[in-house]
N, C-alpha and C positions, 0 to 999 in steps of 0.2 A: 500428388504433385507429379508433373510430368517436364522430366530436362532435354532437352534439346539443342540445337545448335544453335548459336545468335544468327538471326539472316537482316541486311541493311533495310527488308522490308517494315519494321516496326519501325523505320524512320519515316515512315512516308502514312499519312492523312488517309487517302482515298487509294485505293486498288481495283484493277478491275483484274479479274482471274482470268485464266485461257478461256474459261467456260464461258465468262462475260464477254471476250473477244469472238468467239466463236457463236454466240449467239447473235452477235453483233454484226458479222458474215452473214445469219443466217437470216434472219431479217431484211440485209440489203438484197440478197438473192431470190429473196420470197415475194419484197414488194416488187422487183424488175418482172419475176415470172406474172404477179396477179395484174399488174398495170400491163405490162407490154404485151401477154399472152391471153389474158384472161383467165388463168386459172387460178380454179375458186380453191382447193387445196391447199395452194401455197397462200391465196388472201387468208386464210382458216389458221395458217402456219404464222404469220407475219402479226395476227391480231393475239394469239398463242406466248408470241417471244415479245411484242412488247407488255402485256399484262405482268409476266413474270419477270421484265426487267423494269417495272414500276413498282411491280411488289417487293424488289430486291432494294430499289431505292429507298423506299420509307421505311424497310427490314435497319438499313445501315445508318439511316438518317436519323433515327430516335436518338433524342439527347439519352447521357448518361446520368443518371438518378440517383448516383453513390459516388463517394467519396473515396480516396485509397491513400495511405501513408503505409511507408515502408521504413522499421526503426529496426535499428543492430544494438546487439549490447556493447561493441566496441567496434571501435574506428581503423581498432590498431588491433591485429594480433602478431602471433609470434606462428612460425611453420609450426603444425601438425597438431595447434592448440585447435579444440573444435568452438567453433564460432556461432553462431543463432541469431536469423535475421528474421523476423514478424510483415506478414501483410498484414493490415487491419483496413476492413471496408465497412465504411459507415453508411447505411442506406439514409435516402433524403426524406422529405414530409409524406411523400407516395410510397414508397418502397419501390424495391426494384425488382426487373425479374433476373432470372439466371442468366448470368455472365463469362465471359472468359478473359481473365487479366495476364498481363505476363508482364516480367518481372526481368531484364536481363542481369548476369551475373558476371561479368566480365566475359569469356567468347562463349558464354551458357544460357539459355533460356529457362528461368521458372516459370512453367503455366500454370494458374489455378481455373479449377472450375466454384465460380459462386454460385451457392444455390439462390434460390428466388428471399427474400428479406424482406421481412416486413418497414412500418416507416420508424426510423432511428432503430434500428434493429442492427448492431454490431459481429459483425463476422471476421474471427482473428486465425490466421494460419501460422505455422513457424515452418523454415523450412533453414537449412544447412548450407554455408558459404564456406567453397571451396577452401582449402588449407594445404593442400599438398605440397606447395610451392611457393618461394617467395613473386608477390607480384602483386601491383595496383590494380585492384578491382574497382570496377566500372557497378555498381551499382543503383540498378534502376537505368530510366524515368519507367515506373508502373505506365503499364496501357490496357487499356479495353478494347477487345475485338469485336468489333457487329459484323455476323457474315451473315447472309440469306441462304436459304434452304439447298438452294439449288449449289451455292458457290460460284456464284455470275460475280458478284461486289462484295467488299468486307471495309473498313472505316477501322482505324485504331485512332485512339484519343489518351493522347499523353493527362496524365493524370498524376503525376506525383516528380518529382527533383530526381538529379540522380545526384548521389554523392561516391569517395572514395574508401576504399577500404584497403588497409596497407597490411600484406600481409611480412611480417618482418622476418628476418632470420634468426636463428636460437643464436643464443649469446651466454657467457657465463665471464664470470669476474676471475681472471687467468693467477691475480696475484705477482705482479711483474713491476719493477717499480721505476723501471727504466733511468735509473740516473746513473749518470756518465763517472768518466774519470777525469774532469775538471771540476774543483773544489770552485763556488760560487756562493757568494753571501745569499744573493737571493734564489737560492737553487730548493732541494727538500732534505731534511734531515736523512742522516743515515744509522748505519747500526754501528759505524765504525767513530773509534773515541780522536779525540786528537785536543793536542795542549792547548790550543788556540783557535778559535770562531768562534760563532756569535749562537749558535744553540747551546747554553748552558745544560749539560748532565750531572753532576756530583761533587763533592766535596773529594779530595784525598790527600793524602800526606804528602809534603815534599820532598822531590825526590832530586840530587845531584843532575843537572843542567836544566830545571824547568825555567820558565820566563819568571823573574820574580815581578813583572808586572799581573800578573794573575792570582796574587798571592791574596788570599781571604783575611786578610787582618783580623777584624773583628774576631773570627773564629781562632784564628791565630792564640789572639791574647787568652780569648778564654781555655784553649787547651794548651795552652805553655807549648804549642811546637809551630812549625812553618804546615800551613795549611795552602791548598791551592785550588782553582778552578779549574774542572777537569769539562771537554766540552765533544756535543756532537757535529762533525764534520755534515756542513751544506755541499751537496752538489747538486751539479747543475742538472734540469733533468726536463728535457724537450723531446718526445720521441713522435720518429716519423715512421709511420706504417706502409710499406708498398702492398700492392696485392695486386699480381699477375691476371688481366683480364683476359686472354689469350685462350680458348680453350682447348687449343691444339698442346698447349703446356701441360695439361692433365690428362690426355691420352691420346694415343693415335689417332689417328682422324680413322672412322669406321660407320659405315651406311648402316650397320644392322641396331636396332630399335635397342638393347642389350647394354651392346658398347656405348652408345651414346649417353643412356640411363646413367653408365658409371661416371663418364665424362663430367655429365653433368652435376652430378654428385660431388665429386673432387672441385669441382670449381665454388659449387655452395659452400663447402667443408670450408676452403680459402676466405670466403667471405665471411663467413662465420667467423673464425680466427681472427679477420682485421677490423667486425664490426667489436668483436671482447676487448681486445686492448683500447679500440677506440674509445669503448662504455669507460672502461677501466680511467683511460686517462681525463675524462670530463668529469664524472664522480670526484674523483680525488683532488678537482680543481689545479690540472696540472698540463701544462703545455704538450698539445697534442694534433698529429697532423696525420691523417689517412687519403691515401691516393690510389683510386679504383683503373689504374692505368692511368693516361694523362690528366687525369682529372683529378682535384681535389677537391674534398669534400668538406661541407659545411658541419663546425662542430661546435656550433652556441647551444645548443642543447640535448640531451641524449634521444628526444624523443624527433628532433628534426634531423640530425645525424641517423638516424635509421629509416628515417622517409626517406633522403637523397639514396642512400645507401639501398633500398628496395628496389628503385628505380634503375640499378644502376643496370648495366645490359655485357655480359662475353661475348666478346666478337669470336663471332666463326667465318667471317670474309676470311679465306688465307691470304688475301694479296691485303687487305687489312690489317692483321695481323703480323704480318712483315715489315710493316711500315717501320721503320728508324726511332721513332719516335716513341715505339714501344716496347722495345727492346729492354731488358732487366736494367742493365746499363747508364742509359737514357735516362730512365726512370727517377734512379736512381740520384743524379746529377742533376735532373730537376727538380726533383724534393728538397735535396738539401741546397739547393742556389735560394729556395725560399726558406726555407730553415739552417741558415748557417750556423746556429748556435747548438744545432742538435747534441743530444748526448747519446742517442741510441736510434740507431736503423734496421727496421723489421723488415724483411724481405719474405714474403711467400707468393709462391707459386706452385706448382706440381712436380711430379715424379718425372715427366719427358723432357724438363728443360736440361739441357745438356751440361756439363761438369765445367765446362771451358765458358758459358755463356753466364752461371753463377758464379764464377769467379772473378768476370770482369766486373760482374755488379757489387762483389764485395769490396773489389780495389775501389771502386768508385767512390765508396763510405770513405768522410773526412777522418783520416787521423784521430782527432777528439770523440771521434764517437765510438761506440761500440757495436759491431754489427751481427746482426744474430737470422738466418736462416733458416724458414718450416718450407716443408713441403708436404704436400697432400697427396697420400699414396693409399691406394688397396693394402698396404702392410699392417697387419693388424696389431705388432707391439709397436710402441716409439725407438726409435733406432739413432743414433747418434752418434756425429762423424765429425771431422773437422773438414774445414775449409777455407785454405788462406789463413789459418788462424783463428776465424769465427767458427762456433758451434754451428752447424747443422744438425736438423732435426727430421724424422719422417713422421708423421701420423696418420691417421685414420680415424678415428673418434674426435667428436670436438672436449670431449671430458679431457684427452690425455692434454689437452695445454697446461692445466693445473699443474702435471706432474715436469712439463716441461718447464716450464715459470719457475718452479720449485730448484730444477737443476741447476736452473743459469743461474738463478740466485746465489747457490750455497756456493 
């Protein structure tokens, strides 16, 4: 197998080459010289180049005589999982001779060479879809190239669908449980006890000022004392995820290939982080909202939440970027105008957004919530600061959320 670059030429039917152009010059110059001058040379030249561009035409014209399907084992992976995608070419009642199919793989070309097959004779290739990256791969349409000898004409003949391939971002289940500090009947249990709501915990003994409306009689009578319902406190628990698309936020803006690799890095790293808590909060069937800059994402199911989420693009326009509209802030204020009931606001971004620019974003979190900041840094321990009051956090690994989930908790 041979990769190469995609060119807009497999979108196109018929071609004709410089070669084919150039013959086509040289033909009209041959018969002007053999008609107007008489010379027998160029008539010799002129009967020469249309021979070989008639042989070129029926070289590209033959139908194709084989079949082509292209299947993956998954639709869906995750970064840096390896993936395996199958040509399979079924020759017809003739068989076919030796071919050349390509295969586009998002901006990559797979070529294969088929050899010659007999009739129903099955020829299967595997060949390797990129991973390195989050990103919707283009998949296919398979094509067959007919060129002639010379390279005067070539014909490609779609042959097979093209479909999508999503490559997703790593994800892990953070352990976060986002409920606030407004108590709410219909909120999630906690670990915290209290004399009165509606998640029942334990039996215990009465104690001087509990409600005696909670008092367990039955239990009561049979142990001769004051027994009572002891219970787990519901809050309320809606949590909205920002995540800074900006990639001027994650590092200096830098021309050299290096810098940029890290940039980039730091910004997956973010995405990563807001696509866990996202998993996290749809699993647990719990109210959950993630916003990739001004946009928010669709979260009916964990496997469509990381399609949009794949899709999603960091601006590097700087006057983009600048926009109002994207500012932490902003962001901020827009999330929760559609989520007013939130109980907790994630904020991530990078290590360059400024001390004065994250704190307007913290003020911006309502009162009833609780607001919690990550950033994505080259630092390779977790580092933990405050801010305005909310925790702040540094990371560098997507593992250490675990440890940081863990912190907020206790």
């Amino acid at each position: 197998m041979i990769r190469g670059r995609f060119t807009p030429e497999l979108n196109r039917r018929f071609v004709i080459h410089p070669a084919g152009w150039a013959a086509v010059a040289a033909l009209i110059v041959s018969a002007v010289l053999a008609i107007g001058w008489g010379w027998q040379g160029a008539a010799g030249a002129a009967i020469m180049i249309v021979v070989a561009i008639l042989i070129a035409i029926v070289v590209v014209l033959r139908p194709v005589t084989f079949t082509v399907s292209v299947t993956t084992q998954e639709k869906r992976v995750v970064v840096g999982k390896v993936s395996v995608a199958e040509l399979v070419v079924t020759a017809g009642r003739r068989g076919s001779s030796a071919a050349v199919v390509e295969v586009p793989v998002g901006d990559l070309r797979a070529t294969f060479l088929v050899p010659r097959l007999a009739a129903g004779e099955i020829w299967r290739e595997p060949f390797l879809i990129p991973t390195e990256k989050r990103q919707v791969l283009t998949l296919g349409p398979a094509t067959a190239s007919r060129t002639d000898a010379i390279g005067l004409l070539s014909r490609d003949t779609r042959l097979s669908d093209e479909e999508l391939i999503y490559v997703h971002p790593q994800t892990l289940v953070p352990g976060y449980d986002a409920t606030g500090l407004l108590r709410d009947i219909e909120g999630v249990q906690s670990e915290t006890l209290s004399p009165s709501d509606v998640a029942f915990h334990a039996l215990r003994d009465y104690q001087p000022g509990d409600d005696r409306r909670h008092v367990h009689w039955p239990t009561t009578a049979k142990q001769r004392r004051l027994v009572v319902r002891q219970f787990e406190e519901t809050r309320r628990s809606e949590h909205v995820i920002i995540v800074d698309t900006r990639m001027y936020s994650y590092a200096a803006v830098s021309a050299t290939a290096k810098a940029r690799a890290k940039t980039v890095h730091l910004s997956e790293l973010a995405l990563s982080i807001g696509a866990s808590y996202g998993i996290e909060g749809i699993i647990l069937d719990r109210e959950v909202a993630v916003w990739c800059g001004p946009e928010q994402l669709a979260m009916f199911t964990p496997t469509r939440f990381l399609d949009e989420l794949t899709m999603v693009t960091c601006v590097e326009d700087e006057s983009i970027q600048q926009e109002e509209r994207r500012s932490l802030d902003a962001l901020v204020r827009a999330a929760t105008r559609q989520a007013p009931q939130a109980s907790a606001v994630t904020i991530i971004t990078g290590s360059e957004v400024s001390h004065e620019d994250l704190t307007r974003a913290v003020r911006a979190v309502p009162l009833s919530a609780t607001a919690l900041c990550i950033r994505a840094s080259n630092e390779g321990r977790v580092k933990r600061t405050q801010l305005d009051g909310a925790p702040q956090f540094e990371m560098s690994k997507l593992e250490q959320l675990r440890q940081i989930s863990a912190v907020v908790e206790a």
